[in-house]
C-alpha positions, 0 to 999 in steps of 0.5 A: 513543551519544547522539543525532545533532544533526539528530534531537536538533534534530528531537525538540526542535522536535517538543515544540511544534507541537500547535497547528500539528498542529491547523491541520495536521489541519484543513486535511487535512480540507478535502481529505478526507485525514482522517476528521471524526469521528476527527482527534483520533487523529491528536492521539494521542486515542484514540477507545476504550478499551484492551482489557485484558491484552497488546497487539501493535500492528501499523503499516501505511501504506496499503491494501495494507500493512494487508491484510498486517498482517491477515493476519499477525494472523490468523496469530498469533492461532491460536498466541496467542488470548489476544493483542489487537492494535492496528492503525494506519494513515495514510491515510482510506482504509485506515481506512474499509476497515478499520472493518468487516473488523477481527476482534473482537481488533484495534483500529484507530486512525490513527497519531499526527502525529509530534510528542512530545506526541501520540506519548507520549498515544499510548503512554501509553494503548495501552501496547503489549508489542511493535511491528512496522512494515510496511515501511519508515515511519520516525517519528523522534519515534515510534521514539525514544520507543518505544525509549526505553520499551525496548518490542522494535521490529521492521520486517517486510517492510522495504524502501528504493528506490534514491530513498529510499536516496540520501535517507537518505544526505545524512543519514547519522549520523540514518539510522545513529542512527534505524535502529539504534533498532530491535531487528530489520530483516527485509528483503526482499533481500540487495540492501535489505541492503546499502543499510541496512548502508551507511547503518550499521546494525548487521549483527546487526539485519538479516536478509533474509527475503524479499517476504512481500507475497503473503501479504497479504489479497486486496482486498475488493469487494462482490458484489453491486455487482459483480454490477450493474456486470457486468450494466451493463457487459454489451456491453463489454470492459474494461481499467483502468489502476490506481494510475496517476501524472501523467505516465502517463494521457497514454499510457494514453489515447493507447493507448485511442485505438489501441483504440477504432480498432480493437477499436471503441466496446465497449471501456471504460478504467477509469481509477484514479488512486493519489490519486483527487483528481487525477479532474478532472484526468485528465478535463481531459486526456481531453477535450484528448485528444478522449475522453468520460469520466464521474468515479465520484465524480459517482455516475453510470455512464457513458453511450453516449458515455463511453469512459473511466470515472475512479474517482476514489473510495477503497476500490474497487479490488478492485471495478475488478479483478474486472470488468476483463478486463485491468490496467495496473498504474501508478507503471511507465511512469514512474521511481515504483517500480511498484506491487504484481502480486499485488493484480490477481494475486489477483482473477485480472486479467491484468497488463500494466506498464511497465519501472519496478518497483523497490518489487516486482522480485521478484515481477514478474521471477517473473511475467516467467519464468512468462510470467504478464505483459506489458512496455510502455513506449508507447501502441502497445505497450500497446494492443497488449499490453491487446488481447492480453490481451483475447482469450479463449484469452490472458486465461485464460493470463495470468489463470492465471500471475498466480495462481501468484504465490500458490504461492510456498515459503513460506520467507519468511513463516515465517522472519517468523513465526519471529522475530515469535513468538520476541518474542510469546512472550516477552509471552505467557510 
């Protein structure tokens, strides 16, 4: 079947845009959003070598994807030690995170722009035996050419909300045709399922094997900067909202206000935006809100008078885990998805959302049955629920059944490896 007009129009315009993939790559390195010394791999100009013999690549977007694909990677290394692994990601922080905590048989690279002659010079040079992509990033230049070189492509821990769902179907004969490109989707509900096989990929290429999220790495942080913020910190109580959205810091900092009313100036809001960019921003609001606040990337600590300290800084979100007392864990007050439970859940921070959790139901309507969280929807409910959680006798409580998210049947991740490796050995054999 050949290609649907709307991809054949997107490849074609694809061959072309190198120099606007320049003026692109420069301009997102004036925000930040890449890393200086390494834009040419978004060209598909490897900064190293290829290891010899074969190599697995393994995509993740973000953060919390590539903590997963790690460990993944740590599990078929034991049954595969001959194997070598290339990891890319999209985002500078992912990178940064993952230049110093890749083992010797993983190579990180950032993922390619997706124009055709980037995506080839990536090809050409890693020369992978089987690729996997976490989640849901679809890449119509990328998918096509890996298909075409008929290298296997599977999709692990696949998901598609109900918003990327109705997008894909304004577009359905390039859903049915990019989709179908892929050898496997292991999906994480009958209910994602279902979406994929109305957008019209084939029933064979489809099988649920549940939420494999848990699995993932906990999130680093340094322990000896811990150590000096706790001692810092020492006469305060702390709560984060983290991975917080426009639209929510305002009821965060309303929620704070009831706090300060009543618990008094000891208590401390950490706030941690999901784009730490928007760090003034957020100030400005705190200010117009009658709150004191310090930015993280000023490189001060906050004074007497702060009572809000924004981390407006990448790869520290472990870090504000581990020294808060609470969470509030964003993307939930408002209709973005809500965001991932077991980050905080595996640092031991007790979990407070809001009612807005698509990307992460079941894990959150676990959390909801073992009584290891808390639902808001207001300031008052929040501040109530973050007071709550303060308290000694219930932080140990809400701590405790967070954790449990990690005893899970284990089912899901090995029926995933159960099907990964039915395709490494092949490589391998």
């Amino acid at each position: 079947m050949s290609n649907s007009i709307l991809l054949n129009s997107y490849l074609f315009f694809s061959k072309f845009p190198l120099g606007i993939a320049r003026i692109v790559s420069l301009y997102r390195k004036t925000k930040g959003l890449e890393d200086h010394a390494r834009v040419g791999e978004r060209l598909g100009i490897p900064s190293v070598a290829r290891p010899n013999g074969k190599l697995i690549w393994l995509h993740a977007a973000s953060i919390g994807e590539s903590l997963l694909a790690l460990s993944l990677i740590e599990r078929f290394s034991i049954k595969y030690p001959e194997l070598n692994f290339l990891l890319t990601t999209n985002t500078v922080t992912s990178g940064r995170l993952l230049s110093s905590k890749v083992p010797n048989n993983v190579t990180h690279q950032y993922l390619p722009y997706d124009f055709l002659a980037g995506v080839n010079r990536f090809l050409k040079h890693w020369k992978p035996s089987v690729v996997l992509v976490i989640e849901s990033e679809f890449w119509p230049a990328l998918i096509t050419e890996v298909n075409r070189r008929k290298i296997p492509l599977l999709s692990i821990n696949g998901r598609m909300t109900q918003k990327s769902f109705h997008r894909w179907k304004r577009y359905p004969r390039l859903a049915q045709e990019l989709l179908n490109k892929f050898d496997l989707l292991l999906v994480q509900s009958p209910e994602i399922l279902g979406r994929y096989t109305e957008l019209g990929v084939k029933e064979d290429k489809l099988v649920v094997t549940g939420q494999i999220k848990q699995e993932a790495k906990p999130l680093p942080f340094d322990q000896e900067q811990l150590n000096e913020l706790k001692n810092y910190f020492r006469s305060k109580q702390i709560w984060i909202a983290a991975s917080t959205h426009e639209g929510e810091e305002e009821i965060i900092a309303k929620a704070h206000k009831l706090l300060l009313n009543r618990l008094g100036n000891n208590t401390l809001l950490i706030i941690a935006p999901r784009y730490p960019d928007r760090g003034k921003e957020i100030k400005k609001l705190l200010n117009s809100l009658g709150l004191n606040s310090t930015l993280r990337s000023e490189g001060i600590l906050p004074g007497e008078k702060d009572q809000v300290y924004i981390a407006d800084t990448i790869g520290e979100l472990g870090l504000w885990y581990k020294l808060a007392k609470a969470c509030f864990v964003g993307g939930s007050l408002i209709q973005s998805g809500g965001h991932n439970p077991y980050e905080p859940a595996l640092l031991g921070c007790p979990i407070i959302h809001g009612k807005f959790y698509e990307n992460f139901v079941e894990p959150y309507n676990r959390l909801a049955e073992l009584g290891g969280a808390q639902v808001v929807s207001t300031s008052e409910e929040l501040s109530n629920a973050i007071e709550k959680a303060l308290q000694p006798q219930f932080n140990s409580f809400f701590a405790m059944k967070g954790k449990m998210l990690e005893q899970v049947d284990g089912e899901p991740i090995n029926k995933t490896m159960e099907i990964v490796e039915s395709y490494l050995s092949k490589v391998v054999g």
